[in-house]
Structures are given as structure tokens and as C-alpha cells.
C-alpha positions as CSV (number, residue, x, y, z in Angstrom):
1,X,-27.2,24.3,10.0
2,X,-26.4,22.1,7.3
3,X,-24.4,19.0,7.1
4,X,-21.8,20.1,5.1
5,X,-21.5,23.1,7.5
6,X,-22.0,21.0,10.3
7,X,-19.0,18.2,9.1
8,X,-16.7,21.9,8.4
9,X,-17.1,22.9,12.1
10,X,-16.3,19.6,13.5
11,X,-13.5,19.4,11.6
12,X,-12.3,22.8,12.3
13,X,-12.7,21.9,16.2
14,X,-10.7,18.7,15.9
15,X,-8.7,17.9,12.9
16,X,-7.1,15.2,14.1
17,X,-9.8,13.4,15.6
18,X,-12.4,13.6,12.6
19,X,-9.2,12.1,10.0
20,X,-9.0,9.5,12.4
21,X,-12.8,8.6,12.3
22,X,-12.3,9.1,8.7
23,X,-9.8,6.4,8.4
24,X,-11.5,4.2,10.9
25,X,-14.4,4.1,8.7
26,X,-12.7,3.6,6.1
27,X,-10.4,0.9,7.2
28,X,-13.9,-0.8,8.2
29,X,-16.1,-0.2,4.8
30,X,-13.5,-1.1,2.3
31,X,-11.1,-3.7,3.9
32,X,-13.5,-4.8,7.3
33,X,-10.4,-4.4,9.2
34,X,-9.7,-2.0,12.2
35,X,-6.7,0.3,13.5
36,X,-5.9,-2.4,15.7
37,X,-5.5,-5.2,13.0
38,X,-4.3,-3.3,11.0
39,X,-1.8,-1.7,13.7
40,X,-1.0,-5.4,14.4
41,X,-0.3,-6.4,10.4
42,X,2.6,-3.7,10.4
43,X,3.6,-5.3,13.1
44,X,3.9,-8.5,12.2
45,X,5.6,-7.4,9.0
46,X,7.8,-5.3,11.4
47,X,6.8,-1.9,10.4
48,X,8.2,-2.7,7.1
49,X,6.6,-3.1,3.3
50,X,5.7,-7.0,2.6
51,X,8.1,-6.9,-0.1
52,X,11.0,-4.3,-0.9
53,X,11.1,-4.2,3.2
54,X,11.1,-0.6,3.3
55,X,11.1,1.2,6.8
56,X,9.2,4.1,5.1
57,X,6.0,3.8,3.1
58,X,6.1,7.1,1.0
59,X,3.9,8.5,-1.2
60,X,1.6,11.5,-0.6
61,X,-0.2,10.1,2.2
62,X,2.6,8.8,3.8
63,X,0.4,5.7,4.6
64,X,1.2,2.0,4.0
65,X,-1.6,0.5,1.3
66,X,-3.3,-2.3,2.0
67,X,-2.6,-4.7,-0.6
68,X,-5.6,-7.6,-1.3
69,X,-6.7,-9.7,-3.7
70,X,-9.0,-8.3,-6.0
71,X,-11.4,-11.1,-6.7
72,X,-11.8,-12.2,-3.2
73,X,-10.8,-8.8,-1.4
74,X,-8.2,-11.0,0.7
75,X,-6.0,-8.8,2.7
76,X,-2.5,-10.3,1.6
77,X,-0.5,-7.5,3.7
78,X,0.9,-4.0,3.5
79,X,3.1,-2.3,1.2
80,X,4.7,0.6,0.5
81,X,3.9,3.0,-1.9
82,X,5.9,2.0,-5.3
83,X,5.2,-1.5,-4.6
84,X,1.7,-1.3,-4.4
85,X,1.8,0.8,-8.1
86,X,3.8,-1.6,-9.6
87,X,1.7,-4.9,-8.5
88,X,-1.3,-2.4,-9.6
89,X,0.4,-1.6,-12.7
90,X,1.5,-4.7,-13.7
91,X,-2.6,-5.8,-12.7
92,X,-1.4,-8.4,-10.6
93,X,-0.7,-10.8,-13.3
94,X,1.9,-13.6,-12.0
95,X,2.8,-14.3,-15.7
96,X,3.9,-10.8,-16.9
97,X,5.5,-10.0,-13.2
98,X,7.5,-13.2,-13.7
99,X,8.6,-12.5,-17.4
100,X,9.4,-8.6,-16.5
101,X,11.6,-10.5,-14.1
102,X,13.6,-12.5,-16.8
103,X,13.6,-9.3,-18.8
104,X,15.7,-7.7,-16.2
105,X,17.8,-10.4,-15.3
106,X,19.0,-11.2,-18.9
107,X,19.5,-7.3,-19.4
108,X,21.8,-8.1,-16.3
109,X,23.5,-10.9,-17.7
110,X,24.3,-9.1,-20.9
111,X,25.7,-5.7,-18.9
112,X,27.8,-8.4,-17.1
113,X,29.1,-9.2,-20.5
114,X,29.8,-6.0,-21.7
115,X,32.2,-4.9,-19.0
116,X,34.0,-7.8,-18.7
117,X,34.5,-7.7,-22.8
């Protein structure tokens, strides 16, 4: 039998327990973190995202990403879906994060401006 064949059957007689060996590995491989710690991180963080504190993480997967640091691969906690795209999108870069922040909060100040004219 070959592997792939092999991996199919498996997976056929246990769904549930081959994605969980799946994500186990994975945890392990890419963040060197397992279920528990990273069972224990939500906790912490009680079972919400790091930063928009959402109760739900979203997304296809339905699974709350691990955020880390890039050039040291520190964990730095978990988030939920959007957040993680916008850190990602943004590239993690403190300077353009910070001025999209003044961006928005002067496009505040001048809606404030606008209804009380």
C-alpha cells in the first residue's frame, strides 16, 4: 500500500484524531509550542484575541493565529483573525501602524467638525 493511500485510510478511520496529530505537529515544527501551552496562552489572554479582545477568532479555520515576531520567531500571543491580517498587512512596521493611527484620528476630529458645523 502506498503512503498516500495509507495516510487516506487513516484518515478515513479517524478524522478527528489524524487533524489533531496534524496540528500537534504543526504547533511543534513551526512555533515549538504544544496544545497545552498553547491551550494555556488563550487562557491567559482569557480566551480572547491579544488585541481587539474578541471572544471569537473567525476566519475560515476558525482558529486563533499565533502571532510572533518575525525575526526572532518570538511568540508574542494570539489573535484573531483580522488582527493578525492587518499586523501582517501593515508588515509589522511600528511606524506606519502608528501614523495609520493619526490618519484615523484626525479623519475623526474633522467628522466631529462637520456635524457640529
Amino acid at each position: 500500500m502506498s503512503a498516500k493511500k495509507r495516510k487516506d485510510a487513516q484518515f478515513k478511520a479517524n478524522p478527528k484524531k489524524v487533524l489533531r496529530l496534524r496540528r500537534e505537529y504543526h504547533l511543534k515544527r513551526k512555533y515549538g509550542m504544544t496544545s497545552d501551552q498553547y491551550r494555556t496562552l488563550l487562557k491567559e489572554q482569557g480566551g480572547r484575541c491579544k488585541i481587539c479582545e474578541k471572544t471569537k477568532p473567525g476566519g475560515f479555520a476558525r482558529r486563533w493565529h499565533i502571532d510572533h515576531d518575525h525575526k526572532t520567531d518570538a511568540i508574542r500571543g494570539l489573535l484573531c483573525t483580522k488582527c493578525n491580517m492587518a499586523l501582517g498587512l501593515f508588515g509589522d512596521d511600528l511606524f506606519i501602524l502608528q501614523k495609520a493611527v493619526r490618519y484615523l484620528l484626525a479623519a475623526q476630529g474633522s467628522k466631529k467638525k462637520e456635524r457640529s458645523a
